[in-house]
PAPA-320823 format. One record per residue (C-alpha): x negated, y, z negated. Coordinates in steps of 0.001 Angstrom, whole numbers, plus 500000, padded with zeros to 6 digits. Last residue first. Layout:
! residues N
XYZ;...
This chain:
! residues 366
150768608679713147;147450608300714541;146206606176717613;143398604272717569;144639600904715771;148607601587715722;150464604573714215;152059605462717998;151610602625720233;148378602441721920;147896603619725568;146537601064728352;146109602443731823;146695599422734623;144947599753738054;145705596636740715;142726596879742612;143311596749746397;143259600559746065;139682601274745428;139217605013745261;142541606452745093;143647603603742185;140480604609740584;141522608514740546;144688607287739156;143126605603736171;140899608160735749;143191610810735591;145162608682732713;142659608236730799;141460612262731269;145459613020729482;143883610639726587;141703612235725980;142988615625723907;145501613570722737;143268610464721525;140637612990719433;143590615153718594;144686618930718710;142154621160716417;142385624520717629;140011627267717295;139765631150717339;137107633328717330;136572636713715277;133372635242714029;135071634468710705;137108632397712429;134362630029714119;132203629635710865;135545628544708904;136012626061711530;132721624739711880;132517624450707982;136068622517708024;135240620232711052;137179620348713791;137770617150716232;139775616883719691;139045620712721167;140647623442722172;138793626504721732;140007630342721645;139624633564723101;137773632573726184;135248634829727576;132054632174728835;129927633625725496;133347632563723313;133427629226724746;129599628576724833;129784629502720589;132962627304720357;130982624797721716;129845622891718087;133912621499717744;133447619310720692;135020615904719231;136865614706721628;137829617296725025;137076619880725806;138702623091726168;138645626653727000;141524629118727081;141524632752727911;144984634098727300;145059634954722980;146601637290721667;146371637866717734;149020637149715936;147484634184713808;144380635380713289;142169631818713659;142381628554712621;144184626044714340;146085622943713388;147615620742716382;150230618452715900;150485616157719354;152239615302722242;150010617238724558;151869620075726134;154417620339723437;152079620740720805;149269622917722711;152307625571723021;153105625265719714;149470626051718396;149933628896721435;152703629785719314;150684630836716657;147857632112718939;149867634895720054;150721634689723787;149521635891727053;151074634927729615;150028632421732610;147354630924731134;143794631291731507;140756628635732745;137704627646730782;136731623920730948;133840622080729029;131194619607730048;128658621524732781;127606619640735883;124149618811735533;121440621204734011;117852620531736208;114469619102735806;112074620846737580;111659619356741300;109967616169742505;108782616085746106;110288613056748005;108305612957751407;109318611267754640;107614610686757733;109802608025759461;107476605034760502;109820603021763498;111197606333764468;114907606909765325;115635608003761766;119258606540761053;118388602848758734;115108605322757278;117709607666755916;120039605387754722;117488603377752683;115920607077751539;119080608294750202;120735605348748665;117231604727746641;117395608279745932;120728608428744946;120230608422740727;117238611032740931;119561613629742494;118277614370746491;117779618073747339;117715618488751247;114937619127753425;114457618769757315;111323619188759360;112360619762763015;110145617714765564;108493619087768742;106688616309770487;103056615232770763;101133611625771811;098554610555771700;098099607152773522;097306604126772466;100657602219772025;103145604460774047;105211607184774103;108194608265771766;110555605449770483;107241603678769382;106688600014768610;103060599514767091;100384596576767353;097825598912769462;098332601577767375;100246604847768129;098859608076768053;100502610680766638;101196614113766746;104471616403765247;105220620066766809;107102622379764654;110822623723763503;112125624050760643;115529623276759466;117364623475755739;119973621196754556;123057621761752428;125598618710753487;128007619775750454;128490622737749162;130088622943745319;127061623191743156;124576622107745619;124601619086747246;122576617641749650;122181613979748807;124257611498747562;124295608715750276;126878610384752609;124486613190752424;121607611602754023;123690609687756446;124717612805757725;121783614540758011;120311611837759454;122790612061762910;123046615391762687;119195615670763215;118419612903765979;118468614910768799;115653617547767264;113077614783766735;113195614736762620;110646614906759960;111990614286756467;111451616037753305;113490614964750444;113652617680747533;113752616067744001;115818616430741055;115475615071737452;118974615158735288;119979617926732422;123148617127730697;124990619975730453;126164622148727562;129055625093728359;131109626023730943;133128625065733593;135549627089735363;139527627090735721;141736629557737452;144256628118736204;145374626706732862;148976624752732367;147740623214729126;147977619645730448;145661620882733606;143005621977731786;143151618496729302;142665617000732840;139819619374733982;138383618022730525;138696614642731140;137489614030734243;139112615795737441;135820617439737830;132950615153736224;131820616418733213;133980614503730415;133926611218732902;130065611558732666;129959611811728998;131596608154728803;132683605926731752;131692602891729957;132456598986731747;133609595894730512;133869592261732212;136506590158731280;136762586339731239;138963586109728428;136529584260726020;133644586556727396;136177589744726368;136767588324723359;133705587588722073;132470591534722939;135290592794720889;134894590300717790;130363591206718133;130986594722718404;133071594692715104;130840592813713223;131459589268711603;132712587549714206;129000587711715480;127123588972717799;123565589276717160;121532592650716506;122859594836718862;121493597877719796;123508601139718777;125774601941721283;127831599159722693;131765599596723112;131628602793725324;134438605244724791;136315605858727988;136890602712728854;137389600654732034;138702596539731046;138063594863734043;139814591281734945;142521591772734235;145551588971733444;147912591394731880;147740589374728578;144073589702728694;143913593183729458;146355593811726878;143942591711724316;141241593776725200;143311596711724507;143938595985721273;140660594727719965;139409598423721038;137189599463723860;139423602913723614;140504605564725876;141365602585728384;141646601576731738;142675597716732791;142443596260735767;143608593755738356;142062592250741073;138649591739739868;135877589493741454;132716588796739611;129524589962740850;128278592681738385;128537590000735678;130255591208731985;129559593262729461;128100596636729526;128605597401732817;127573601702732689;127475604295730202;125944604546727313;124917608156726193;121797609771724472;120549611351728044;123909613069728669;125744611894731282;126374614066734499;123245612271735472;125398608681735745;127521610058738737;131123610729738555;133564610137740691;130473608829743524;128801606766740483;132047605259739591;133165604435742690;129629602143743022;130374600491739587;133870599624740400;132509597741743240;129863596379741492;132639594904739673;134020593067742454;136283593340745054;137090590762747783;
């Protein structure tokens, strides 16, 4: 049977909690990590209305994008928004979980999503990062037991860098011991030295596997006390937010406005010179006004985003930059849907549901 932890573990392989920034809430944040879900429900929104579709749809999950609790709670009460929302998913029996900033970064998260609506290729990512605490596991290895911990190692999360995966690095030497009296060696025997030539392996392990990592690893090492050290590393940028890709032809950014219209369902406003070319597109998603300046350093000629705010706009323009306000819920909503179908990939025994809000209802403009 599935359960939420489940959902929880997918979620860390689509996309793990350090592509989140440090100020974000992600995660279960109602609900019991143990309870049994057949159906679900995925959502821009942890809104009254989609609670109540989850409920009428019998779910037992409600997946958002945005999370419900931020701020700490006080009490909860019918008398705060948080408090209605979180009532009604313990009346209905429904657990909730965030898939925030890390959904934005992850690839096929939001942003490669909002790529893909625009018809961009040859897309990159670009701009801020959340930063997350490495560290380099150091393991030593008899020689025929290497593949076998290597693997293991990197099906738990660790060994990759950028986009390689299994990255390890051999050396070889000659490890001693000698075993006590109350010991159970694979190599020799209690009381004796004993020498053999071992290969010291390292691989960079992401702070949120390394209990993963080093249960794995110890369940595959052939010895019965595995030398293994984790040394921590300088803290590194995660997977960048934003998306910069080009489209096919170059158009002015008038009817790119247009272009942006059809694409996403929406009315976008831009600012910007209005016949001027433009090819190099970056987006993200929301409210991402502030990364024009990473969108113009990564090439693009104009930004995408959810939210613009009149002094960012006017700042962006005169810069000789362009920028296009399309839609908080538009711009998102395209990632929704990925994630819905990515969840349907990773745990298919869960019936996946993606809720989208009327037109002029709670959420969703006019």
């Amino acid at each position: 049977m599935t359960s939420v932890s489940h959902v929880l573990e997918a979620l860390a392989r689509i996309a793990p909690s350090r592509f989140a920034f440090s100020w974000d809430k992600i995660g279960l944040q109602v609900g019991d990590p143990s309870q049994n879900i057949t159906r679900a429900v995925v959502s821009l929104d942890r809104s009254l209305m989609a609670i109540e579709y989850a409920a009428r749809h019998n779910a037992q999950l409600l997946l958002t994008h945005h999370p419900l609790i931020f701020d700490p709670v006080g009490s909860v009460t019918s008398r705060t928004y948080e408090g209605r929302a979180i009532q009604a998913l313990v009346r209905h029996g429904i657990s909730h979980i965030a898939a925030h900033t890390n959904w934005d970064a992850a690839p096929g998260g939001i942003n490669d999503a909002l790529a893909a609506s625009l018809g961009l290729d040859e897309i990159e990512p670009f701009g801020s990062a959340a930063t997350s605490e490495e560290f380099k596991l150091v393991v030593f290895i008899p020689e025929e037991a290497v593949d076998k911990v290597v693997d293991v190692c990197a099906s738990a999360g660790a060994g990759v860098i950028g986009e390689y995966r299994r990255c390890a690095f051999f050396q070889e030497g000659v490890g001693t011991f000698e075993a006590g009296a109350g010991a159970n060696p694979t190599i020799g025997r209690p009381g004796e030295r004993t020498s053999l030539k071992e290969l010291r392996m390292e691989m960079v392990c992401p702070s949120d596997r390394v209990g993963a990592v080093l249960a794995a690893c110890r369940e595959a090492h052939p010895y019965e006390e595995p030398a293994i050290d984790l040394v921590s590393l300088r803290n590194a940028a995660s997977h960048p937010m934003g998306r910069v890709g080009a489209i096919k032809d170059p158009m002015p950014l008038s009817e790119f406005v247009h272009h942006v219209d059809r694409s996403l369902g929406t009315r976008a406003r831009a600012w910007g010179v209005a016949n001027r070319l433009v090819k190099r597109i970056a987006v993200v998603g929301g409210s991402a006004d502030t990364e024009w300046r990473a969108a113009q350093a990564a090439g693009a000629d104009v930004l995408v985003t959810g939210e613009v705010k009149q002094h960012v706009a006017l700042e962006a323009a005169e810069s000789g930059f362009a920028i296009v306000m399309a839609g908080h819920f538009e711009t998102e909503q395209p990632g929704c849907r990925a994630l819905g179908a990515t969840m349907k990939l990773e745990i298919p025994e869960v019936e996946w549901l993606v809720f989208e809000p009327p037109v002029g209802e709670a959420g969703r403009a006019l």
